[in-house]
N, C-alpha and C positions, 0 to 999 in steps of 0.2 A: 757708719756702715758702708760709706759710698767708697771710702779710701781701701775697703776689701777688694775690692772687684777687681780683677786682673785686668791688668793693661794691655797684657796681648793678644785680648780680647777684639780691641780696636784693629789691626791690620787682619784679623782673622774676619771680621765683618767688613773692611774695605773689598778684599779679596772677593767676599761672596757677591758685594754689589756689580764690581768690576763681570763675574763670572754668569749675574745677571743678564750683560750688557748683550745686543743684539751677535757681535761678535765675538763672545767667549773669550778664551786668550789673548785674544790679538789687542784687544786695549793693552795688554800689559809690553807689548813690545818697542808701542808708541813710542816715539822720544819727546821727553817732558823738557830738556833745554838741551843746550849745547852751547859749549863757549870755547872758544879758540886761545892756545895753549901760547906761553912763548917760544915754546917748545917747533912750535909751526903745526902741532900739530890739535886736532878739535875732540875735547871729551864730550861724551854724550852722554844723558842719564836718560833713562827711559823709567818709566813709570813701573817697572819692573824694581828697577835700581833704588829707587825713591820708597818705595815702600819696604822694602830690606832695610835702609834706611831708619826708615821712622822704627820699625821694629827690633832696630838694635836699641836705638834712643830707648823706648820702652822696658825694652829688656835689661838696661842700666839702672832705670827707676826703679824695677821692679825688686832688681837685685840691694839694692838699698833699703827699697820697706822691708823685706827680708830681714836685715837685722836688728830690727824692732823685736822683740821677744813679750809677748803678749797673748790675751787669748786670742786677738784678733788676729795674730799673723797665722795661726792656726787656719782660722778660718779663710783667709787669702790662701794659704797652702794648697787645701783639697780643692777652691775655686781654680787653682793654676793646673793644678792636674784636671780637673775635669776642663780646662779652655786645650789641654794637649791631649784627650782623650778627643775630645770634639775635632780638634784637628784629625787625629790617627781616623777616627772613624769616615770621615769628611773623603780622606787620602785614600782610602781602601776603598770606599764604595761609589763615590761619584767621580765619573769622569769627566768631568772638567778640573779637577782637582790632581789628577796627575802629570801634573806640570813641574819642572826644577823650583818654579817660585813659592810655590803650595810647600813642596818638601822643608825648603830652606827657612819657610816662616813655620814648619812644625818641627823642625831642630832648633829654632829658635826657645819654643813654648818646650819642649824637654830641657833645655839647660836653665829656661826657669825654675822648673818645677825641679829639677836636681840642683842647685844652686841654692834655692831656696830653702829646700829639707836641709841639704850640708848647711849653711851657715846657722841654721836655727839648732841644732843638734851639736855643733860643734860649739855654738856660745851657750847653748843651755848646759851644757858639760864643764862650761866655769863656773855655773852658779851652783852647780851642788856641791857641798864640804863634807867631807867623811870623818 
């Protein structure tokens, strides 16, 4: 039952710790490293950057148990929709939630949850024989 639970779950509760923080947004603009390019020039990731990041990484795993056809992908289904309803609602009512990084980790959690229904719908469409 554990492997139900949606992964993008996890940057959706980073965010809220982050959003916790005495500072509100401004954790997220930190720079997390920086390393110097051969380029001459220096990439920066900010802690903004890093958690998009991790949230794609999840959004790949996610999209993979997806093609599991089971009751339980079922149930991961309607848990990803309601981790992107929690975002949408999150997004619309609390301000500190209206930030670019908020949006971009709740289009992340929509193209799971459409990603998700397509791939299950579209392989459950090979298993029926007429």
């Amino acid at each position: 039952m554990l492997g139900a639970i949606p992964l993008l779950v996890i940057p959706f509760i980073l965010y809220n710790l982050g959003l916790a923080s005495p500072t509100g947004n401004e954790i997220w603009e930190r720079e997390l490293f920086s390393l110097p390019m051969m380029s001459g020039g220096v990439w920066t990731m900010t802690w903004a950057d890093g958690l998009v990041a991790i949230a794609l990484v999840l959004l790949f795993v996610e999209i993979m148990k997806s093609t599991q056809t089971s009751n339980r992908s079922i149930i991961d289904h309607v848990l990803s929709l309601f981790v992107f309803v929690a975002f949408l609602v999150e997004f619309l009512l609390v301000q500190g939630a209206a930030y670019s990084l908020f949006f971009t980790l709740m289009l992340t959690a929509l193209v799971d949850v459409l990603a998700g229904f397509s791939v299950t719908i579209r392989s459950s469409g090979r298993d029926v024989n007429f």
